[in-house]
Backbone as CSV, one residue per row, in Angstrom:
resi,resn,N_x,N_y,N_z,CA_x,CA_y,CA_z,C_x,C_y,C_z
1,UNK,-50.275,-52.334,-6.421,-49.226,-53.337,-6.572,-48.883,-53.935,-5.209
2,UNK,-49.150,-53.094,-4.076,-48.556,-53.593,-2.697,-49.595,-54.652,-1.969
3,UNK,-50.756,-54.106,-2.525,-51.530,-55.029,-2.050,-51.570,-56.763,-2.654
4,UNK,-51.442,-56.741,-4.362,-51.177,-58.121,-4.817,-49.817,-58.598,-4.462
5,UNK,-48.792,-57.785,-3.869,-47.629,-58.491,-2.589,-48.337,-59.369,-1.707
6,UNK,-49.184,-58.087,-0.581,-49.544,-58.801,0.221,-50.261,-59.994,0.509
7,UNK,-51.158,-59.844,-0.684,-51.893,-61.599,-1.130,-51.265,-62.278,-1.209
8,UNK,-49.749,-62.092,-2.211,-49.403,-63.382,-2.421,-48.550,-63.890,-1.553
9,UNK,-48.106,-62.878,-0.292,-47.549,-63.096,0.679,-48.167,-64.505,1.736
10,UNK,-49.207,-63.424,1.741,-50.170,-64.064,2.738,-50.667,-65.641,2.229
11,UNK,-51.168,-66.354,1.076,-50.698,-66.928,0.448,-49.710,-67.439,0.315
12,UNK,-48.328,-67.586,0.252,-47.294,-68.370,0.497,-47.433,-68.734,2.043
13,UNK,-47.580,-67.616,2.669,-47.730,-68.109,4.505,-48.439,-68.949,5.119
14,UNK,-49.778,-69.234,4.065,-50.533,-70.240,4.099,-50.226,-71.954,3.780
15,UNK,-49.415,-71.297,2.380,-49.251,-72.974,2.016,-48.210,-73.394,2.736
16,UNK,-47.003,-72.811,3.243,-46.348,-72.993,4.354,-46.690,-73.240,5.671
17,UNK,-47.457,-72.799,6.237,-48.208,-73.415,7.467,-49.254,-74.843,7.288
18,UNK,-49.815,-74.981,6.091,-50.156,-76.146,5.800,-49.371,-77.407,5.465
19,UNK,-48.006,-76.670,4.737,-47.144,-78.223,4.426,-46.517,-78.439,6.148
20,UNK,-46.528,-77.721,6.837,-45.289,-77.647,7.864,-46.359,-78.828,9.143
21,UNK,-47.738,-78.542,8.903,-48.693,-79.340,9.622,-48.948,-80.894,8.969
22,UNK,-48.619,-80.558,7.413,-48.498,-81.766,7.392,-47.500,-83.108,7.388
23,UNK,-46.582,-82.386,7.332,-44.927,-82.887,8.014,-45.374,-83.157,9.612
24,UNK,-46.125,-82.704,10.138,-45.924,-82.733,11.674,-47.037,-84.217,11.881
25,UNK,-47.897,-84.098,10.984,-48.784,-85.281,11.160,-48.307,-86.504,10.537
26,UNK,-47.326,-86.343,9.336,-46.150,-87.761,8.830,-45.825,-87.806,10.094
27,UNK,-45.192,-87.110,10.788,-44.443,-87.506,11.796,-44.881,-88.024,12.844
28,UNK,-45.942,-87.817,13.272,-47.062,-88.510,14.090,-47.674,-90.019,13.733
29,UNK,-47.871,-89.953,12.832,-47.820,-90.945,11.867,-46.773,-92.060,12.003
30,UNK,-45.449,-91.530,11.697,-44.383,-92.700,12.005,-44.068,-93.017,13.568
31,UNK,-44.034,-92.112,14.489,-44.330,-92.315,15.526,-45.450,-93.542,16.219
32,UNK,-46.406,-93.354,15.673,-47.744,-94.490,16.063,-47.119,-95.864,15.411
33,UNK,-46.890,-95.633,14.588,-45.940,-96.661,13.687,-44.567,-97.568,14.489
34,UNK,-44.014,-96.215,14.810,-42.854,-97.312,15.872,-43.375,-97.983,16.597
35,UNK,-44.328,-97.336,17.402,-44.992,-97.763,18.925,-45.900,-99.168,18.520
36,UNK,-46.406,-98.871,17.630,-46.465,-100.410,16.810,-45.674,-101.411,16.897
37,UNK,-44.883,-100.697,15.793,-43.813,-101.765,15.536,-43.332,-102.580,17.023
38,UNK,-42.580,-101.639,17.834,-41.847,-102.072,18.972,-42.822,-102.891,19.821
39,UNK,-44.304,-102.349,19.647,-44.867,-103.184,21.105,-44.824,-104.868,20.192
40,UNK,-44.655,-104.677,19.014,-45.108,-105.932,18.477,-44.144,-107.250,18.883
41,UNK,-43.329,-107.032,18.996,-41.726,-107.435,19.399,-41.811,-108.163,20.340
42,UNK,-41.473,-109.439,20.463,-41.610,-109.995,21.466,-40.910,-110.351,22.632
43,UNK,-41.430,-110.377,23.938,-40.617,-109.885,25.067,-39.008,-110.926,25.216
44,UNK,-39.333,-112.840,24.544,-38.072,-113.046,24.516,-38.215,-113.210,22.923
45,UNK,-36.901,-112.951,22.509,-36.752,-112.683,21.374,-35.760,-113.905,21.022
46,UNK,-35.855,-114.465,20.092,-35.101,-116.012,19.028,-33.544,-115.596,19.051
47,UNK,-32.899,-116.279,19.526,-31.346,-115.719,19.178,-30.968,-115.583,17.708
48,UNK,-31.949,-116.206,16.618,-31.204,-115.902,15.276,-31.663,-114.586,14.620
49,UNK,-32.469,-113.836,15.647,-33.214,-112.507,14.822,-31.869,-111.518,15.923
50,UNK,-31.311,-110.220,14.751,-30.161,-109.209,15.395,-31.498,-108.118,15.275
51,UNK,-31.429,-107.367,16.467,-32.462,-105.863,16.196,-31.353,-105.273,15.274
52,UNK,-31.662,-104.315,14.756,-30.888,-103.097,14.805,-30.358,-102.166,15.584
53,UNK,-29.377,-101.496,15.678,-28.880,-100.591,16.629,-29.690,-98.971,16.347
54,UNK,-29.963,-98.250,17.656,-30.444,-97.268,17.647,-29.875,-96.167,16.300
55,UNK,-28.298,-96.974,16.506,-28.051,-95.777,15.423,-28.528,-96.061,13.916
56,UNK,-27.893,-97.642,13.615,-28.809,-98.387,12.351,-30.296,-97.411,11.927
57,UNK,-30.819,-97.269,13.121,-32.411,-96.493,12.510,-32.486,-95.347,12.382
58,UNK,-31.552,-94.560,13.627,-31.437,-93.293,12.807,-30.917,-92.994,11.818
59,UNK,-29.335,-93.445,11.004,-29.340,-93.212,10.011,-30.272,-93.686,8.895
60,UNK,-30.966,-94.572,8.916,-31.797,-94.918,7.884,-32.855,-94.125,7.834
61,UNK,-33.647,-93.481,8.958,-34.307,-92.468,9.249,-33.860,-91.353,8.485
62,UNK,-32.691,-90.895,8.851,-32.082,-89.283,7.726,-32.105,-90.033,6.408
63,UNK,-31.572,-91.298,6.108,-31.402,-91.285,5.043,-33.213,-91.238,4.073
64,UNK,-34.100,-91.459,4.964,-35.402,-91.451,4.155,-35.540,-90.227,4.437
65,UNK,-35.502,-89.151,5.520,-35.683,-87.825,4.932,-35.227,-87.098,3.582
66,UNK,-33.347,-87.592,3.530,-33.149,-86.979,2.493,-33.248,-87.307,1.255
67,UNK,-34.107,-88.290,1.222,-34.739,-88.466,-0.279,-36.012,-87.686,0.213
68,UNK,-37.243,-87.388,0.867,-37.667,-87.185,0.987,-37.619,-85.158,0.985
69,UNK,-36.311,-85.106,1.155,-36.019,-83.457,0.758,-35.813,-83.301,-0.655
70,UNK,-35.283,-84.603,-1.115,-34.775,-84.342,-2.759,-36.685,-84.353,-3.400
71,UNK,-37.212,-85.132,-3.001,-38.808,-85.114,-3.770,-39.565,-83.601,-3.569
72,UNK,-39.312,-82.771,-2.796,-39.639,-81.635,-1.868,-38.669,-80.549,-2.964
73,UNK,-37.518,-80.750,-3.352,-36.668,-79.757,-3.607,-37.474,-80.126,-5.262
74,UNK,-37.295,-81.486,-6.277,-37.638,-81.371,-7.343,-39.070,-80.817,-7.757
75,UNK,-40.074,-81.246,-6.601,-41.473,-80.528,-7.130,-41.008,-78.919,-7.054
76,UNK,-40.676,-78.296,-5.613,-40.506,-77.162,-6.273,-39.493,-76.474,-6.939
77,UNK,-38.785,-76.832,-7.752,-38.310,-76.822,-9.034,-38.910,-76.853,-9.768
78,UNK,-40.040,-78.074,-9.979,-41.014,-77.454,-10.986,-42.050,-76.784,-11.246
79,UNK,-42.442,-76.315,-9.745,-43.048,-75.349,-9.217,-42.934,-73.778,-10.061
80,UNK,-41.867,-73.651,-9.676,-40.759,-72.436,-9.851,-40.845,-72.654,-11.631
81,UNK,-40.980,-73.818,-12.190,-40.335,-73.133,-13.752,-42.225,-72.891,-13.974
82,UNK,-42.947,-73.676,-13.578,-44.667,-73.358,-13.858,-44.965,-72.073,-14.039
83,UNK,-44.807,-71.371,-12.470,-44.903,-69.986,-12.364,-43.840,-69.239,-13.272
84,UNK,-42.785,-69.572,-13.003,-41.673,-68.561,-14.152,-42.813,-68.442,-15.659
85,UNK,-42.853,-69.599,-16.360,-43.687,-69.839,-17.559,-45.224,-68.925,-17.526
86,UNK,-45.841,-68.701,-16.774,-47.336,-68.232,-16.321,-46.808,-66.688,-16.997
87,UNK,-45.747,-66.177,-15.673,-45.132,-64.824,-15.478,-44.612,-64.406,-16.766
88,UNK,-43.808,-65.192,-17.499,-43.704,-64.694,-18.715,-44.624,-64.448,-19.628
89,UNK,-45.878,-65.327,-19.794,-46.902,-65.296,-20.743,-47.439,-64.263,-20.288
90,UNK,-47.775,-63.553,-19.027,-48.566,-62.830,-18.804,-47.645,-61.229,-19.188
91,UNK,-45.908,-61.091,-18.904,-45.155,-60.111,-19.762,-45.054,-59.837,-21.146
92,UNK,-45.585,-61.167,-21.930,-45.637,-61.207,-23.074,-47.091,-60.233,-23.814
93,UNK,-47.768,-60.621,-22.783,-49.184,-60.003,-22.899,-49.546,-58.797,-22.434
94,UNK,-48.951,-58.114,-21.734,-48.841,-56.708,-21.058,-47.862,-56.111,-22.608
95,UNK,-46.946,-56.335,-22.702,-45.771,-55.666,-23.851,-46.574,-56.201,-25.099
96,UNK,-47.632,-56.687,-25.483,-48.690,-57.005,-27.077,-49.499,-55.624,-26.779
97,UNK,-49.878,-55.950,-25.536,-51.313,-54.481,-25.196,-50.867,-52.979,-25.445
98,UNK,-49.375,-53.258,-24.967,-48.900,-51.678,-25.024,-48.093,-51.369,-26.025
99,UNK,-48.978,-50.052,-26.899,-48.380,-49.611,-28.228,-47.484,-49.181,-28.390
100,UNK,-46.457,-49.694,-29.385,-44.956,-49.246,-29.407,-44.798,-47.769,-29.637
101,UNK,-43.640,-47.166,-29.353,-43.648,-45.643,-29.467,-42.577,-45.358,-30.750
């Protein structure tokens, strides 16, 4: 039993080090993206165009993370009821195999 822990340990540690790399490469990603964006910008700029303020982007920034946590929180939610559902079928099937007393 300690050992199918440790698989599935080891296993979660995995898919966790893989989502966490791939958060790091979105982020790299939007990064190349600013540096884009900004070099694109031109050095004099039209008086009828307003930039945004540093803060303007950061909050809009959190605010796309935290939809981006809510998409993160609902998959695994349904993550969680998948496996719940698996785990039961497979209790259902252990308690059929074993003869009542």
């Amino acid at each position: 039993m300690s050992k199918q822990t440790v698989d599935f340990t080891a296993v979660v540690a995995e898919g966790q080090k893989q989502a966490l790399s791939a958060i790091a490469q979105g982020h790299e990603a939007m990064l190349r993206l600013a540096e884009l964006g900004l070099s694109s910008i031109p050095a004099e700029i039209p008086s009828s165009w307003s930039p945004p303020t540093a803060k303007d982007v950061v909050q809009a920034s959190y605010d796309f993370a935290g939809k981006v946590l809510e998409e993160q929180k609902a998959f695994a939610l349904r993550l969680a009821e998948i496996a719940s559902a698996r785990v039961d079928d497979a209790r259902k099937t252990v308690a059929e195999a074993i003869p009542a007393k």
